[in-house]
PAKE-794499 format. One record per residue: residue number from 0; residue in one letter; x, y, z of N, C-alpha, C in turn. Coordinates in steps of 0.001 Angstrom, whole numbers, plus 524288, in hexadecimal, padded with zeros to 5 digits. Example, Ala and Ser with C-alpha at 12.3 -4.5 7.8 and 13.67 -1.06 7.14 Angstrom:
   n res  n.px  n.py  n.pz ca.px ca.py ca.pz  c.px  c.py  c.pz
   0   A 83386 7E9C6 81E78 8300C 7EE6C 81E78 83390 7F31C 81E78
   1   S 83232 7F736 81BA8 83566 7FBDC 81BE4 83264 8001E 81EBE
This chain:
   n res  n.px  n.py  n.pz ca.px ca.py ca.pz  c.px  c.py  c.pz
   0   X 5A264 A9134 C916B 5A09A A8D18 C94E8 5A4DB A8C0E C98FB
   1   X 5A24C A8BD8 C9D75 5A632 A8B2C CA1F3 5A7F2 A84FD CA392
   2   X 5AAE4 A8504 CA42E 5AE8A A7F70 CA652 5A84F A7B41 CA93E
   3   X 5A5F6 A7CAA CACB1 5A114 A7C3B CAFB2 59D40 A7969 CAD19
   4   X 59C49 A7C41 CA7C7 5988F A7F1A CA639 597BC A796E CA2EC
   5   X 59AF5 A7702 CA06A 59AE3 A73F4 C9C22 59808 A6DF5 C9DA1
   6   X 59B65 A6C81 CA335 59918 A67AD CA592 59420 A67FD CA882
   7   X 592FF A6CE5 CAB47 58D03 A6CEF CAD7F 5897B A6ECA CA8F0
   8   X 587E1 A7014 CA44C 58575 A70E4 CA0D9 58685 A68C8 CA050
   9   X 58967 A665C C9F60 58874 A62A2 C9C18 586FF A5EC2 CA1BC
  10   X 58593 A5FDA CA4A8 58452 A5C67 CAA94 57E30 A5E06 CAA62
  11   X 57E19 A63D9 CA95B 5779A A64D5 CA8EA 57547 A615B CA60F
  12   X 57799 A6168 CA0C4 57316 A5F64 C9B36 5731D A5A03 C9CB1
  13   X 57804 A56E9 C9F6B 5770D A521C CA18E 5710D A5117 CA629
  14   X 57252 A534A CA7FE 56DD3 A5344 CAC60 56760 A5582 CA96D
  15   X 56916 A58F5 CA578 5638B A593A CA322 56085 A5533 C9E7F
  16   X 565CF A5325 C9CBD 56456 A4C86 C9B25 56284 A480C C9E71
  17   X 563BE A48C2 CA31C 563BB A4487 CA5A3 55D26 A468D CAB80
  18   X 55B02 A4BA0 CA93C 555D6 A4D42 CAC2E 558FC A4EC9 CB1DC
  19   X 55CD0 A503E CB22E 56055 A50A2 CB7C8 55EDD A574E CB727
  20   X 559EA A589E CB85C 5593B A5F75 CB6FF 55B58 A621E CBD44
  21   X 55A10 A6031 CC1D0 55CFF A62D5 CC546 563D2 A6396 CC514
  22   X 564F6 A5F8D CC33E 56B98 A5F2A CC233 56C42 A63F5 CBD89
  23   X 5686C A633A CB935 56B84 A678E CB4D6 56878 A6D58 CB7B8
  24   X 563BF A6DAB CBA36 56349 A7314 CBB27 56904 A750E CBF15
  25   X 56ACB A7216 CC1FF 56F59 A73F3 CC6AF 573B6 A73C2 CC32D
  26   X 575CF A6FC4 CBD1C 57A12 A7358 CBC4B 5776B A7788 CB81C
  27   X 573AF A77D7 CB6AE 5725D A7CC5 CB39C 57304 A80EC CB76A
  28   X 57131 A8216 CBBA2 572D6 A862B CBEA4 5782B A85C8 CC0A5
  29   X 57B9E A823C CC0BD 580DC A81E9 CC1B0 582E1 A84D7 CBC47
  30   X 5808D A837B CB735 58418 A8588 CB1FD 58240 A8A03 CB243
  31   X 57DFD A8BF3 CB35A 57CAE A9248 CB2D2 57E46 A9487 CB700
  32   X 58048 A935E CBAA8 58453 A9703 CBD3E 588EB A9789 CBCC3
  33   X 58C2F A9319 CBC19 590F0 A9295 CB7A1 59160 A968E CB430
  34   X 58CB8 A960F CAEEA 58DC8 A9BB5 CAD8A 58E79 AA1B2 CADAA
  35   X 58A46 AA23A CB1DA 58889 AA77D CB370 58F0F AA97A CB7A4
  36   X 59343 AA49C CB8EF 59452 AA611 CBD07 59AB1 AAA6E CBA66
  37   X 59CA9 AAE50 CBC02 5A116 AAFFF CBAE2 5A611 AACC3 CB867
  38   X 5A9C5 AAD53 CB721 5ACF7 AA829 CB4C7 5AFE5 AA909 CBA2E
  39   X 5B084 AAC8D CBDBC 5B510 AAB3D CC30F 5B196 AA91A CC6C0
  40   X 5AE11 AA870 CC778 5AABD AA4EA CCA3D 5A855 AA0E1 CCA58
  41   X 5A8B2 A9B9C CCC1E 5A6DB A97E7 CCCA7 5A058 A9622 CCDC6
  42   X 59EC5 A9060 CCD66 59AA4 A9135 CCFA8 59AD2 A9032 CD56B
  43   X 59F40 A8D11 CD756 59D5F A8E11 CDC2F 59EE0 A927A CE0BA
  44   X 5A247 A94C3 CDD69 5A38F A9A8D CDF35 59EBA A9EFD CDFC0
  45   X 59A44 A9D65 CDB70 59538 AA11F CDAF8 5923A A9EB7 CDE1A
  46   X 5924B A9956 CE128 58E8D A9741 CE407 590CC A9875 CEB1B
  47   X 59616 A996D CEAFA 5971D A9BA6 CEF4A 59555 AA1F5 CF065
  48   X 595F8 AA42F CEDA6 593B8 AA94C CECD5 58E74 AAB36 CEF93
């Protein structure tokens, strides 16, 4: 688990308690690129790209 990874997973399940589904779908796609992304690359290094 990445440094990232720990507080936006626990910001999602907040927002999916609280019916905030646009907030957890945007960091669910924020955490699934996190993972997918190389460990020398960032995310906003892959969004400059």
């Amino acid at each position: 688990m990445t440094a990232l990874q720990e507080p936006v997973q626990a910001a999602m399940w907040q927002a999916l308690n609280h019916y905030a589904y646009r907030d957890a779908g945007f960091l669910a796609e924020r955490l699934y690129a996190e993972i997918r992304l190389p460990k020398h690359q960032s995310v906003t290094q892959r969004a400059l790209v």
